[in-house]
C-alpha positions in Angstrom: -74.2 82.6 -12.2 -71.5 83.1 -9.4 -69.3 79.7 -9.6 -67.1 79.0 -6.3 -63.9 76.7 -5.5 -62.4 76.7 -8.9 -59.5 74.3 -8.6 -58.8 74.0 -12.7 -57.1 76.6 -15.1 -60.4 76.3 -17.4 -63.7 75.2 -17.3 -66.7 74.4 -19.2 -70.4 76.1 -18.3 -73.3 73.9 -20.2 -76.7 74.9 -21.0 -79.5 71.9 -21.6 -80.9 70.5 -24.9 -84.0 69.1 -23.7 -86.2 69.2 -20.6 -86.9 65.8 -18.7 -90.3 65.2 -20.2 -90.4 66.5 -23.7 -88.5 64.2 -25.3 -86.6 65.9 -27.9 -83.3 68.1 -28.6 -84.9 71.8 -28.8 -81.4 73.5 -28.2 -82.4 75.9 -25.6 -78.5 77.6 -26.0 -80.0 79.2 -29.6 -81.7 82.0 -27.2 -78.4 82.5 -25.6 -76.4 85.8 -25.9 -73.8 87.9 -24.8 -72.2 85.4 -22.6 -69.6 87.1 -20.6 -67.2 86.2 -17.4 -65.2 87.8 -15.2 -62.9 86.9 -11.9 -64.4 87.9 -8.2 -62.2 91.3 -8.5 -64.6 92.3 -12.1 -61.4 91.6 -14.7 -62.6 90.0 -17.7 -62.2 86.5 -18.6 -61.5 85.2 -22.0 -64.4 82.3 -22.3 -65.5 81.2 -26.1 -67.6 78.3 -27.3 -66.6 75.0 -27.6 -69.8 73.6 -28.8 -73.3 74.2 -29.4 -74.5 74.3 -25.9 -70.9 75.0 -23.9 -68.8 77.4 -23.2 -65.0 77.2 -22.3 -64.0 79.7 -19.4 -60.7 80.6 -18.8 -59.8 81.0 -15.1 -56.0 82.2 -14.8 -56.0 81.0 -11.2 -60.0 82.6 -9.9 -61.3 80.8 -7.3 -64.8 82.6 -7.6 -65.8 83.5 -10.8 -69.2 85.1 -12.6 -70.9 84.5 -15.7 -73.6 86.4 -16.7 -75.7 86.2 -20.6 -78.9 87.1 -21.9 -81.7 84.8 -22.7 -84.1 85.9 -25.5 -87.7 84.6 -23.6 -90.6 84.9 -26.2 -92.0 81.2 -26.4 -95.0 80.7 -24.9 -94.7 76.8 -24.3 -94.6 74.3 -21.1 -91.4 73.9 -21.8 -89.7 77.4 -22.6 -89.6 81.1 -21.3 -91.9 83.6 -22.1 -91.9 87.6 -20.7 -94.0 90.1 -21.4 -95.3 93.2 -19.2 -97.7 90.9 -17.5 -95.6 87.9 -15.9 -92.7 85.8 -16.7 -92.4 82.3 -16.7 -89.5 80.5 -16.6 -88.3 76.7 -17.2 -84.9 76.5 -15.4 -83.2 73.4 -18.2 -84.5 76.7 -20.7 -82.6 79.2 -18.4 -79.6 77.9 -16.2 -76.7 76.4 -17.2 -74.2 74.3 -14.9 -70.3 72.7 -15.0 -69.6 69.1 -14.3 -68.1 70.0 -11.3 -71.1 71.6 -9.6 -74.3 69.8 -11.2 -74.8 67.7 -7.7 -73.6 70.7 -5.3 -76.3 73.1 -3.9 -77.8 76.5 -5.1 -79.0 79.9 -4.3 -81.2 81.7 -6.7 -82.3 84.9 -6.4 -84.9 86.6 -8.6 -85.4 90.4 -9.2 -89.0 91.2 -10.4 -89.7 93.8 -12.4 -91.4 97.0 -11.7 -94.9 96.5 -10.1 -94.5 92.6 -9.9 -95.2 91.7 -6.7 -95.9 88.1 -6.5 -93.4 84.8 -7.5 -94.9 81.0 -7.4 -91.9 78.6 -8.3 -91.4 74.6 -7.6 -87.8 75.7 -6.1 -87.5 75.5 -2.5 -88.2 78.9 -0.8 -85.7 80.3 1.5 -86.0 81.3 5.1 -85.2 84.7 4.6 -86.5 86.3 1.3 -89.3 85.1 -1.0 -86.8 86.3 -4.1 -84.6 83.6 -3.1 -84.8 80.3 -3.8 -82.8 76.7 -2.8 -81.9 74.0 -4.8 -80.0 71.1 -4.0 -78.5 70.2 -7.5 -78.7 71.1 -11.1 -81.5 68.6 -11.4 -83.8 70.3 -9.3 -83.3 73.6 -10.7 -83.8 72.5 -14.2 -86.9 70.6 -13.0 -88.5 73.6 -11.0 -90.6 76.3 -13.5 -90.9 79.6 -12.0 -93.1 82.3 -12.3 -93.0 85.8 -11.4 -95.8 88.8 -11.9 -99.3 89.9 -10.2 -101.2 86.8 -11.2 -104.1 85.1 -9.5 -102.9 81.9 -6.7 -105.1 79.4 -5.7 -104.1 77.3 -2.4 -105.7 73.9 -0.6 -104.1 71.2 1.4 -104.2 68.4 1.5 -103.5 65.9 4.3 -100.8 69.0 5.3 -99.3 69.2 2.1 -99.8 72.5 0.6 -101.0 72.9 -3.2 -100.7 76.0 -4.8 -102.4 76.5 -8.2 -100.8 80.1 -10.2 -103.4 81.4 -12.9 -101.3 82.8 -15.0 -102.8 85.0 -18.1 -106.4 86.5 -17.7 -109.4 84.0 -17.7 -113.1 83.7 -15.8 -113.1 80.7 -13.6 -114.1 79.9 -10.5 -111.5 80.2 -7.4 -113.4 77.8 -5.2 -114.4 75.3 -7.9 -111.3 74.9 -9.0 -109.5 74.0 -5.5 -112.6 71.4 -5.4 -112.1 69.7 -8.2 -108.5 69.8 -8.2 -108.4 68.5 -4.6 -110.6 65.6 -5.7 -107.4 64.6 -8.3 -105.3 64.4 -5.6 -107.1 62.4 -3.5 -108.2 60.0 -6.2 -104.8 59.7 -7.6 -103.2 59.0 -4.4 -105.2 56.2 -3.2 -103.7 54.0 -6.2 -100.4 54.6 -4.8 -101.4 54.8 -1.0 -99.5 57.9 -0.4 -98.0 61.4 -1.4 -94.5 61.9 -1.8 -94.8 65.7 -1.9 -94.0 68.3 0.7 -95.6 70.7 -1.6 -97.1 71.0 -5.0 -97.4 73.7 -7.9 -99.7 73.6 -10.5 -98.3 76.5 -12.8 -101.5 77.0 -15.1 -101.0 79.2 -18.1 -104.4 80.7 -19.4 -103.4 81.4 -23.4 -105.7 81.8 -26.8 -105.4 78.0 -27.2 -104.2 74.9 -25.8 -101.1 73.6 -25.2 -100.2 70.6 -23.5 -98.6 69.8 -19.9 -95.3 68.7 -18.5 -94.5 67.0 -15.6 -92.2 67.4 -12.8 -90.5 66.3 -9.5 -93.0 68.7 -7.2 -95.0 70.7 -9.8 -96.6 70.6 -13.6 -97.2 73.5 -15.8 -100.6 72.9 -18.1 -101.4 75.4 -20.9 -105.1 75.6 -21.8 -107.5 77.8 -23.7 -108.5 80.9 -21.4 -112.1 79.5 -22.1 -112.0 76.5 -21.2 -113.7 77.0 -17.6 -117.0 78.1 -19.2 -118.2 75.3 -20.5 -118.2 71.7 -18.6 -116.7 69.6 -21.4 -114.1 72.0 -21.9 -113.3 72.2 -18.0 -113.8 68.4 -17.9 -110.6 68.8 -20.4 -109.1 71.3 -18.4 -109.3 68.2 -15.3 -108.4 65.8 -17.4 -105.0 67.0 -18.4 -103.9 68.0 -14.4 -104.9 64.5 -13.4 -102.5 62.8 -16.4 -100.1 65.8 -15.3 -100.4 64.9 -11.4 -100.1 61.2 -11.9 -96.5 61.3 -13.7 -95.6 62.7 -9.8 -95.6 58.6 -9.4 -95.3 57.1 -12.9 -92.3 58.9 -14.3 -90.8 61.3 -11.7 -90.6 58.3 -9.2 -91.3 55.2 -10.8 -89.2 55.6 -14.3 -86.9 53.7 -16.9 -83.4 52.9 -15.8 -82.2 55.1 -18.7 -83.6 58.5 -17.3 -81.6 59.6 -14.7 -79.4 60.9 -13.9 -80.0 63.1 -16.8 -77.9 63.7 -19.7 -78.9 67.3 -20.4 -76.9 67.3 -23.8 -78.2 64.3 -25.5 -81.1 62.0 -26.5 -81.7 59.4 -24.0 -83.3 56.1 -25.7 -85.9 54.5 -23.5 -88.2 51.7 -25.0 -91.0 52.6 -22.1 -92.1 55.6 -23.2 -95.4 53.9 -23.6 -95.9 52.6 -20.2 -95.0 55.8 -19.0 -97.4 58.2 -20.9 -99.4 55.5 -22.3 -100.9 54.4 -18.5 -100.9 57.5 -17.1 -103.1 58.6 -20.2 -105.4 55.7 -19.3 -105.4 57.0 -15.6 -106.5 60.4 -16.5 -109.5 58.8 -17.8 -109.4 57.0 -14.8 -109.4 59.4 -12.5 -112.1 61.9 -14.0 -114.6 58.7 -14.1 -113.3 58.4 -10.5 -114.3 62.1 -9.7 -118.2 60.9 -11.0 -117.9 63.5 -13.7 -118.8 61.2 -16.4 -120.8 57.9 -16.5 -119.8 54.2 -16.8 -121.4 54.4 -20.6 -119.4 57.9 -21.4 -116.3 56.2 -20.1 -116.5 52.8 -21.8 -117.4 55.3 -25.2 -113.7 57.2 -24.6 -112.3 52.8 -24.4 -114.3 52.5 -27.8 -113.1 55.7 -29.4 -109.4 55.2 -28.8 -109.4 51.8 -29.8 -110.8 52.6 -33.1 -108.5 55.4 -33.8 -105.3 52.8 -33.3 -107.5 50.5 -36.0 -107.6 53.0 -38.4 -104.4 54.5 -37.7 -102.5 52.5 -40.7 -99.1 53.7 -38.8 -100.3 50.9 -35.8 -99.0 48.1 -38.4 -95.7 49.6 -38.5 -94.7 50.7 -35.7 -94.5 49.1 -32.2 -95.2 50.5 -29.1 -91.9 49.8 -28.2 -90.1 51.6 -31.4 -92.7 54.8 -30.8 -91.0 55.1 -27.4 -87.6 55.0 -28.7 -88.0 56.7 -32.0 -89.8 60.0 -29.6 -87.1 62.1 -30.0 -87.3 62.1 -33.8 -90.6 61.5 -34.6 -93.6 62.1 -32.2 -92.8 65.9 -31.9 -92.2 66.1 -35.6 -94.9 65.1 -37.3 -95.2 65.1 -40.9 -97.9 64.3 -43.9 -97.1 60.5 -43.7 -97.1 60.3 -39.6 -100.4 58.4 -39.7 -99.2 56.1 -41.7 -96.0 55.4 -40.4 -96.4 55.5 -36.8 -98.4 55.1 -33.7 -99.4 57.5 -30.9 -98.1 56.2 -27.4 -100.4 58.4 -25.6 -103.5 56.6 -27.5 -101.8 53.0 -27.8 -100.6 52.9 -24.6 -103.8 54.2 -23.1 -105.2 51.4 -24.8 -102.9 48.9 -23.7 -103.2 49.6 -20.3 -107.3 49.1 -20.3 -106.6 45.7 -22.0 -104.0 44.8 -19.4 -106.5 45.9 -16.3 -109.4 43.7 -18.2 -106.9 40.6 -18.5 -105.4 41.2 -14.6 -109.0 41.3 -13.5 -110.3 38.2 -15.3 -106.9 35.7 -14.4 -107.3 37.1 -10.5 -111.2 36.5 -10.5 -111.7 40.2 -9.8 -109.0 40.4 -6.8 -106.1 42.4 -8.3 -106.1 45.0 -11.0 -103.7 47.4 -12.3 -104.2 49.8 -9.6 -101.8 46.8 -7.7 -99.4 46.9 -10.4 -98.7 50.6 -9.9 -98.5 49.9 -5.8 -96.5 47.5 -6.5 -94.2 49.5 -9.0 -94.2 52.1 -6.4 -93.5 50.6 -3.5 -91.7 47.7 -4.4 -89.1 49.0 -6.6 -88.8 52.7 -6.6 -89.4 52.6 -2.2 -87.1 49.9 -2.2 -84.8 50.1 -4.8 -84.4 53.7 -5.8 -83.8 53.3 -9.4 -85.3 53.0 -12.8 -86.8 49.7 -14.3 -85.5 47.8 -16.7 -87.7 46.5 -19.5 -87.8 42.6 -17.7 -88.6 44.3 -14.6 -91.5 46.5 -15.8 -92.9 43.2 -17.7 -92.0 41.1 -13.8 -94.7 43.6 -12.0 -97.7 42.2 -14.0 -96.9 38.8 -13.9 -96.0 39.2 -10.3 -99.3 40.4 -10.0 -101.8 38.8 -12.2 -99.4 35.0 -11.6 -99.1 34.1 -15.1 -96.7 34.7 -17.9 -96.8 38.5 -20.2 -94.2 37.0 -23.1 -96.7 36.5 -25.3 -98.2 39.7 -24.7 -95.2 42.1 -25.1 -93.7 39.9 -27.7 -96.8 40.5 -30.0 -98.7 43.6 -29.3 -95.6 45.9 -27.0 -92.5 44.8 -28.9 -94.4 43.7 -32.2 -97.9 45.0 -34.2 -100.3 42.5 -34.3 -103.3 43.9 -33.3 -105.1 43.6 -29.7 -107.9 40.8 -29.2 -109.7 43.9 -27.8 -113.0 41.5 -28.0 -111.7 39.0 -25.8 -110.5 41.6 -23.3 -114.1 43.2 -23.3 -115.9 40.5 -23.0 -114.5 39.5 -19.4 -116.6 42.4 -18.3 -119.4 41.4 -19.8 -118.7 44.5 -22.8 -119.2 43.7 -26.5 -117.4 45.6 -29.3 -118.6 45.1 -33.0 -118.3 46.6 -35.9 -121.3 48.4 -37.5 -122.4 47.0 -40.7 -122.5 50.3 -42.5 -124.2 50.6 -46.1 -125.7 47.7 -47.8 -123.5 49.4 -51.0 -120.6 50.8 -49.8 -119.6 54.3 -50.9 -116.4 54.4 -52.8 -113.1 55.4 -50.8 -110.6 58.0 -51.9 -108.5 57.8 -49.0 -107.4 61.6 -49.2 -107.9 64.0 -46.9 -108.5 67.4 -48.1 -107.5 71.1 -46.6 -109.7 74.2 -48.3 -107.2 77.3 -48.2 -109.9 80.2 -48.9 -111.1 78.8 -52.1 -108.5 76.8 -52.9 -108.7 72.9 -52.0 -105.2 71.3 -51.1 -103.8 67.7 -50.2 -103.7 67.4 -46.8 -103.0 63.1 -46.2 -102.6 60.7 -48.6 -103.6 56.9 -46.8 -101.5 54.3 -46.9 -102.6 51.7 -50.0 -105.7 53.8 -50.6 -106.9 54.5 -53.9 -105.4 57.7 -53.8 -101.9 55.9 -52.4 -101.5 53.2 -55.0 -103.0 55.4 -58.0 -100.9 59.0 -57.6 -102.7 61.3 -55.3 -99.5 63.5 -53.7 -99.8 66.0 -50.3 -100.2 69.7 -51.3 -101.6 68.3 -54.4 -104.5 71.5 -55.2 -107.2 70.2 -56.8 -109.1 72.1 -59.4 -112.4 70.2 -60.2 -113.5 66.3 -60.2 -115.5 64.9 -62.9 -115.7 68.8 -63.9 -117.1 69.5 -59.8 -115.6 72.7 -58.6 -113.6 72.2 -55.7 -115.7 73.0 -52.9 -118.2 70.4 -54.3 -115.8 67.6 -54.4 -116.9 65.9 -50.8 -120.2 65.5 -51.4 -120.0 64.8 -54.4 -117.6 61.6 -53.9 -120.5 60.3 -51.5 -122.6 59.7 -54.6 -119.9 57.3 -55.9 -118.7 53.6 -55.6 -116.0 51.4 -55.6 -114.3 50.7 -58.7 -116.1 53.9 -60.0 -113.3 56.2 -61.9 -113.3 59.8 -61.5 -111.1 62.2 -63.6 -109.3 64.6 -61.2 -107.6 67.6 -62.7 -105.2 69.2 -60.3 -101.8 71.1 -60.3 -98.8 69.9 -58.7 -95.5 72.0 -58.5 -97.4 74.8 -60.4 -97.9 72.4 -63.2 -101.4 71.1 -64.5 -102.2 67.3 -64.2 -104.6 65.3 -64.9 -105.2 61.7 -63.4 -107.8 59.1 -63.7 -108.4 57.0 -60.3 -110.7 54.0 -59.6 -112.2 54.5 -56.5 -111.2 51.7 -53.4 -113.4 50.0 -50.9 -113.6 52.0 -47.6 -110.9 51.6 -45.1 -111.9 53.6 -42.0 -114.0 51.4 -39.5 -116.3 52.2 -36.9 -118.0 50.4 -34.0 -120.6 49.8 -31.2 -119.6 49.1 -28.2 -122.1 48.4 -25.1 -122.9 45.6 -22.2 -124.2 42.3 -23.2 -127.6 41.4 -22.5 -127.2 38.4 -19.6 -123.6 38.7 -18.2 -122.2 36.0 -16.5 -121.7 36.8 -12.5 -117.9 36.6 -13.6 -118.3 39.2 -15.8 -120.7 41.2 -13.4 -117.7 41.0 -11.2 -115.2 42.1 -13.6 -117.4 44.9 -14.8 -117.8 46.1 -11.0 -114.2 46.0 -10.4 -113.3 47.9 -13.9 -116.2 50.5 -14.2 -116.9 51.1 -10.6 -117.1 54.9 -10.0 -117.0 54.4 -6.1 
């Protein structure tokens, strides 16, 4: 990095700890080496590290000064850099570093491709002369901009003039024009909540791996990792959708309308936000959203995805622990580190949130007799603070744009289920549109409940979850617990065997913990895990007709 108008005798250069978006301290400077710097003339400059992520560089009167170091670039994430002989792809908060003095001042960037690489796709700002070089106006764009450089496959529509370019990166079968289709189709349902585009241009930076991986989000661009097979079969692509429309839709919720707290960015430290929820939470629910939207499921597959995340917050036992508040703030320590007791400790914002945000667009619906939704509280969001405004909500202001909208009070609502854990009324909230959610009755006897969830290793049968206040909670089960036989049942037996048994009944488990053999006696519990039916009721009110028509419609 060539750094110009040095008016100070030294001078720190700073790499990022985290990437806008991925909320947690993944100390990017640990791939760093060599860093070296020298004056305009090529003398050497003494520079050492002042702390993890910044170096000190000694100027001894340089106006112009260059730094160069080496970044190792072999994770294969949305949020790192990975090179191999194929293609490179780069995150620039991963890559780049910056000073103080320069973070808001412009940049050049130029990019020399390897051997036989021929093509580069990158958020950055191409420049008028060369498609190596690339503009940026300030540190934040550059670390908000992934690049890519190799021979890989691009994909291009437009849409209403704005170009959208979609790099395949990684081998894969898939279909060019199908693609482009579908993908146009998340644009333009996604935009019609907001009523317009704020893009120039748009990159989808798709990277085509042996599994899964995630998306992240940013300013004009999101790179999505998927399984290289997920185009060849509909439910998989329908996945494939599914995560560009969530990825697409933070363009608005998050990269435009945001908390107060992110931005300007603090590269070098955790940034607390208590919104985390709205912001992943409802654009999770919009994903749905906007797939149902598309017509690529029906109204009976979409209300089933309402029912299935509901159910997994009720037998998530974290969901009476943790708000949705404290899951937003606690993200940088514990949503990205999982551990054996996550489940029962905390809550997924994604899921929560999701649900949150179909509850809300139920009650907005019902106190506005069908009139607004929460399509207007996103407008509204959009248009009236971010337009307007040009800054981040507070948490009064984010609660102020659904009462503004619905015209009642949300206290009571974020006091108890955002800010607190009792659970949702999700019946009541249903039932407006005319949907009915009950719990199936199960067995006449019910089948005794370990509450232990168990991991064969080859023939081996480990401890994988212990629930909270199970059987196996309260009476000594551990995690990594490897059980050798129950009631004298070899391992791989144990499962079905359990189903034979009920509560109260006591079963003798012999197991070995630490290398030592145990054995423990446990009376097993009532069942914890619920599950339920959810469908339309039989003779809907025309209210509820309405509601349902207004929440379902796929027009």
């Amino acid at each position: 990095m060539g750094i110009d108008d040095i008016q100070k005798d030294s001078f720190e250069v700073i790499m990022p700890v985290w990437i806008p978006g991925s909320y947690m301290v993944r100390e990017f400077s640990r791939q760093v080496e060599g860093f070296n710097a020298q004056s305009a003339d090529g003398k050497s400059l003494t520079s050492y590290k002042v702390r993890k992520n910044r170096w000190r560089v000694v100027s001894k009167g340089a106006k112009q000064i260059s730094v160069s170091y080496l970044v190792y670039s072999f994770e294969l994430s949305v949020r790192t850099n990975y090179v191999i002989d194929e293609f490179a792809f780069m995150n620039g908060a991963a890559l780049f570093m910056y000073t103080e003095e320069s973070r808001n001042l412009p940049s050049k960037i130029k990019f020399v491709p390897w051997k036989g690489w021929e093509k580069i796709s990158s958020a950055l700002p191409l420049s008028a002369s060369d498609k190596w070089i690339r503009l940026a106006e300030n540190f934040d764009r550059i670390a908000d901009s992934p690049t890519v450089i190799g021979n890989h496959d691009e994909i291009t529509f437009d849409y209403k003039g704005i170009p959208h370019h979609v790099a395949m990166i990684g081998k894969a079968k898939y279909d060019r024009e199908k693609i482009s289709k579908d993908l146009f189709k998340v644009v333009v349902e996604s935009t019609k909540i907001f009523g317009e585009n704020p893009n120039k241009d748009y990159a989808f930076f798709v990277i085509n791996g042996s599994t899964g991986g995630g998306g992240l989000e940013h300013l004009n661009s999101t790179s999505i990792m998927v399984a290289r097979t997920c185009y060849e079969s509909e439910k998989d692509y329908i996945g494939f959708l599914n995560l560009a429309a969530h990825e697409y839709f933070h363009l608005w919720n998050v990269k435009r309308i945001r908390p107060v707290e992110l931005g300007p960015f603090d590269y070098e430290n955790e940034v607390y936000t208590r919104q985390i929820w709205f912001f992943e939470g409802f654009t999770s629910f919009y994903d749905d959203y906007i797939i149902h939207k598309m017509g690529l499921n029906s109204d009976q597959d979409y209300i089933e995805s309402v029912k299935g995340n509901i159910q997994s917050i009720i037998n998530t036992p974290g969901s009476g622990y943790q708000s949705l508040a404290e899951a937003s703030f606690d993200a940088w320590i514990k949503y990205y580190r999982q551990t054996e007791n996550s489940k029962n400790s905390s809550i997924s914002y994604y899921t929560k949130g999701g649900v949150v945000a179909a509850m809300l667009n139920l009650d907005i619906l019902n106190s506005t007799n069908g009139e607004k939704s929460l399509n207007d509280v996103m407008h509204y969001l959009y248009h009236e603070h971010f337009k307007k405004l040009n800054r981040g909500l507070t948490d009064a202001e984010l609660q102020n744009a659904f009462e503004k909208v619905s015209g009642k009070s949300y206290d009571d609502f974020f006091r108890r289920y955002v800010f607190g854990t009792e659970p949702l009324p999700y019946e009541e909230f249903l039932s407006y549109a005319g949907i009915s959610l009950i719990r199936k009755d199960g067995m006449k006897e019910p089948m005794g409940y370990l509450g232990a969830t168990f991991n064969p290793v080859g023939n081996r049968l480990l401890i994988s979850y212990v629930e909270r206040n199970s059987a196996a909670w309260e009476q000594g089960l551990y995690v990594n617990d490897e059980i050798l036989n129950v009631d004298g049942k070899e391992p791989l037996q144990i499962k079905d065997y359990l189903t034979s048994k009920k509560p109260g009944d006591p079963i003798s488990i012999r197991l070995t913990r630490m290398g030592l053999p145990k054995d423990i006696t446990i009376h097993l519990g009532e069942p914890t895990q619920v599950e339920f039916e959810i469908s339309k009721i039989q003779k809907p009110t025309k209210g509820q007709k309405v509601i349902y028509e207004k929440w379902i419609s796929a027009q």
